[in-house]
N, C-alpha and C positions, 0 to 999 in steps of 0.2 A: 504494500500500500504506500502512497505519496501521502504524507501528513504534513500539515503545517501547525504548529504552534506557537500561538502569539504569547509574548510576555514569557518566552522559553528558555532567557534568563535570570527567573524570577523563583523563589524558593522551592515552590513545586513544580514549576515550569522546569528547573533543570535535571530533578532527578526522573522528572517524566520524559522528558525527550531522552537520556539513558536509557529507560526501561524501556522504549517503543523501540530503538536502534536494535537493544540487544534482542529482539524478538522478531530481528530482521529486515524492519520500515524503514525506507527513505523519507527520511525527516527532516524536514527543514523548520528554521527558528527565523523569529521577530523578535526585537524589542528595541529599548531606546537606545542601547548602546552601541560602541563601535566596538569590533568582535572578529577575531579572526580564522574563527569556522566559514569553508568554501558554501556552504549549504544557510549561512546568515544573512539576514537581509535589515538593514536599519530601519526601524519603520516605524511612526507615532500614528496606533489606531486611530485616532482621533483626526489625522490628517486624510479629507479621503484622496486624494491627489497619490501620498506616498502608499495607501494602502493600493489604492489600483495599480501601482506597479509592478508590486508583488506578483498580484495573479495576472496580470498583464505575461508575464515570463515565465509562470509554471502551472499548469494545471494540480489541482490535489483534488484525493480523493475524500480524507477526512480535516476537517480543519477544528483542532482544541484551542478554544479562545479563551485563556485566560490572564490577556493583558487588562490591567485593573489598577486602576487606586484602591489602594487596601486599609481598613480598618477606618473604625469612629472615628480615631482622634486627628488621626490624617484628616478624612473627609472634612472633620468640621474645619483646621485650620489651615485646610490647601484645597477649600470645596471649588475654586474653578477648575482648578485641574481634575480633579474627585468627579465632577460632573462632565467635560469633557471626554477623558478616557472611558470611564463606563456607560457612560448614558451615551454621546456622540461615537466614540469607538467602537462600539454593539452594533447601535445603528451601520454604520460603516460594512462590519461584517458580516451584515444581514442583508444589504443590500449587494454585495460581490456575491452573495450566496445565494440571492435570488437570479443572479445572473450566469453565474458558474455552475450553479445543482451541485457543490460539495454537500456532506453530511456534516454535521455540527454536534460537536462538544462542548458543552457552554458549561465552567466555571462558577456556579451561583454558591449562594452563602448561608449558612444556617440562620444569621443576622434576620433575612426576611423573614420569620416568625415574630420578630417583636415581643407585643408584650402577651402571647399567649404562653398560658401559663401549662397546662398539659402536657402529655405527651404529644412528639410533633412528629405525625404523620406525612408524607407527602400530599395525604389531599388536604390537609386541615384549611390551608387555606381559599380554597373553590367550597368549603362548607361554612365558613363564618369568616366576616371581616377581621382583619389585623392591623393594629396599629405599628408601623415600625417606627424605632425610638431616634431614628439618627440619621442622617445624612447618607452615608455610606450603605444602611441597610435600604433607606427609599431606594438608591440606584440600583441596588439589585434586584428589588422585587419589582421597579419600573423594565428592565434589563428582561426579565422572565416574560414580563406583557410585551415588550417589543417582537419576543421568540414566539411566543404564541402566536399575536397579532400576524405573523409574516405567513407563519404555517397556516391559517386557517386561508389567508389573502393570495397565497402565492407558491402553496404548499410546499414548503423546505421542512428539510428533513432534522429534527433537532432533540438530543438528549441535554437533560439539564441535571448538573450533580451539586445538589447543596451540601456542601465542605460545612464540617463541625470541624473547628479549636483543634489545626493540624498544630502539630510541636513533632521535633527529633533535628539531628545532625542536618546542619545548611543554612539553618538560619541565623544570620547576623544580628547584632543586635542593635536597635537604636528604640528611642521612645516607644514609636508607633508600632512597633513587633508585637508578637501574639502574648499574653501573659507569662507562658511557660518561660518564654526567650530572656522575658524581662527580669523574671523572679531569678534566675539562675543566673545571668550577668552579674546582677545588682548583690545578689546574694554571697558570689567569688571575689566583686569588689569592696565588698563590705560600704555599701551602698544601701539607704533607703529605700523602700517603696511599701505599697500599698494593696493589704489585701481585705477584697469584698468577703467576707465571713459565709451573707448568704448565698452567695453565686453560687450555683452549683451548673457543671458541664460536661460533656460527654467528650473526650479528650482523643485525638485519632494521631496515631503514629505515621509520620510522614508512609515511610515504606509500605503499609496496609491500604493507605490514601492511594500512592501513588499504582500500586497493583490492580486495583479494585479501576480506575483509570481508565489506563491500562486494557483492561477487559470489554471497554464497551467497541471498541471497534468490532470485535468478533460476535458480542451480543446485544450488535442493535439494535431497542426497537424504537422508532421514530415516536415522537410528543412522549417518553415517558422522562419522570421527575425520579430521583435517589436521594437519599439521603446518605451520604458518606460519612459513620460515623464510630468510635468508639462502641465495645458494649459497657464499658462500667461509667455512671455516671458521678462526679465525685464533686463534693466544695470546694473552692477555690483555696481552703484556708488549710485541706487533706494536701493538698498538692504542693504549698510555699511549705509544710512541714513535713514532706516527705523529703522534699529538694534540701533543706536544712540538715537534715538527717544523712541524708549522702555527704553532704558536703560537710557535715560535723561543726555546725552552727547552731548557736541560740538564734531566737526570734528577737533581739534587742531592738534592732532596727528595722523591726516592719511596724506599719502604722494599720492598724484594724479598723475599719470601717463598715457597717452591716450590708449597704447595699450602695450600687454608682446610679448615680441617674443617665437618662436616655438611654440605659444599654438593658438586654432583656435580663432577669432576676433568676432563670433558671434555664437551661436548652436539653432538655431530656428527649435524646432521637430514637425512633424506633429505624433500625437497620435491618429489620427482615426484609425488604423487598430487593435491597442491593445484598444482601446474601445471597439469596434465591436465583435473582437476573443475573449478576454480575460475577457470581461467585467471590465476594467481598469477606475477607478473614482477617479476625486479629492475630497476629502472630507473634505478641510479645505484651507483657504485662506493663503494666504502667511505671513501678518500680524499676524493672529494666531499661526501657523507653528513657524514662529523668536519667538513669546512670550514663548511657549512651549519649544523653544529651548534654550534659553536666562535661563528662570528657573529651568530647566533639569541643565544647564551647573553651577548655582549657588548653587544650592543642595549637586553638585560634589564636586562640587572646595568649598567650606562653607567659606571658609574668604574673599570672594567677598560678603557677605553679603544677 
């Protein structure tokens, strides 16, 4: 298969373009960077000038779009760019994809459930409205209507895989990183930060994320939604004192707070349908996962010892 993925050197984007290679795809990458793989092409979704050049020069057969601005806190203090890349940049790919007939793998976010409180089924939201709390989660549940909208108008072909609270080896760290990335920096620099008490999250190990991926090329079925997610769901405050515990830390420097605003209070995923379709497995406990990740991030950083 010819694939293209956008934003393919971006956390999950790179060890997924790995796993697609080693399972024999000719895979090409996008992103904003200058990059010296022959099969790279520089390219800002958001641009559709520079997107049509892309496929101007290669046909594909699947295209994974998950070039994005990522997280809340981004969104809210870099929301023109946050709205441009996801909301314009989709657009972009949806309109080559209306013209190309690739199939589509679209990137979405646990985020879009907002403030429901339940367990979060793939239909939950075609069955009751949802509020989402934050910028970053609007663009993605707007992102999901743009995929719909195009398949019922134009019918393209399109899977969507809403990502729960990916953590393990890749991720760099700076503010707007995912909690796991932050707590474990902050935690080897003996640095501050802040955990929500009640949050509680369903936690996915990049490699389980990126396999389950991975799979949908071979088990497409067009308009269906996944949930890609951990099975154990756990508090946000289990997870800063397990990371403590590896690393053989007290809590002195963490600041407790019960809940964040605008961001959802609990994300409890039901993962049976991306077991079933996608044959989607955890292959590593969470304990394991912080270890791996914890030594990943000391290897990086080397003066954390």
């Amino acid at each position: 298969m010819k694939i293209l993925v956008t934003g393919g050197l971006g956390v999950v984007g790179q060890p997924l373009v790995q796993e697609l290679r080693k399972r024999g795809h000719n895979v090409w990458v996008t992103d904003l960077f200058n990059h010296h793989n022959p099969q790279y092409v520089k390219c800002d979704v958001g641009e559709f000038r520079q997107l049509q050049e892309v496929f101007e020069t290669t046909e594909f057969d699947y295209v994974y779009h998950l070039a994005a601005e990522f997280g809340r806190h981004n969104g809210e203090d870099f929301y023109e760019r946050m709205w441009k890349s996801n909301v314009i940049g989709t657009k972009n790919i949806i309109r080559m994809q209306e013209k190309k007939g690739f199939r589509m793998i679209f990137s979405s976010s646990s985020e879009i459930y907002g403030d429901y409180q339940d367990v979060m089924k793939e239909d939950v939201p075609d069955r009751q409205p949802i509020r989402q709390l934050n910028d970053y989660a609007i663009s993605k549940w707007v992102n999901e209507q743009q995929i719909m909208n195009s398949a019922n108008r134009f019918g393209t072909e399109t899977v969507r895989l809403r990502l729960f609270n990916s953590y393990g080896p890749g991720e760099y760290y700076s503010p707007y990183r995912s909690a796991v990335c932050i707590f474990v920096y902050r935690a080897l620099y003996n640095m501050s930060y802040t955990v929500y008490t009640e949050n509680r999250r369903s936690l996915t190990y990049m490699d389980d994320m990126v396999n389950a991926m991975a799979n949908v090329i071979n088990r497409f079925k067009l308009g269906e939604v996944y949930n890609i997610s951990g099975d154990h769901n756990v508090t946000m405050k289990e997870v800063s004192d397990a990371i403590l515990e590896i690393i053989g830390k007290d809590d002195s420097l963490v600041n407790y707070e019960s809940v964040e605003k605008h961001n959802a209070l609990n994300k409890i995923a039901d993962n049976t349908k991306a077991k079933k379709d996608l044959d989607y497995r955890t292959s590593i406990s969470l304990e394991e996962g912080l270890r791996k990740t914890i030594e990943w991030q000391k290897k990086v950083y080397s003066k954390c010892g």
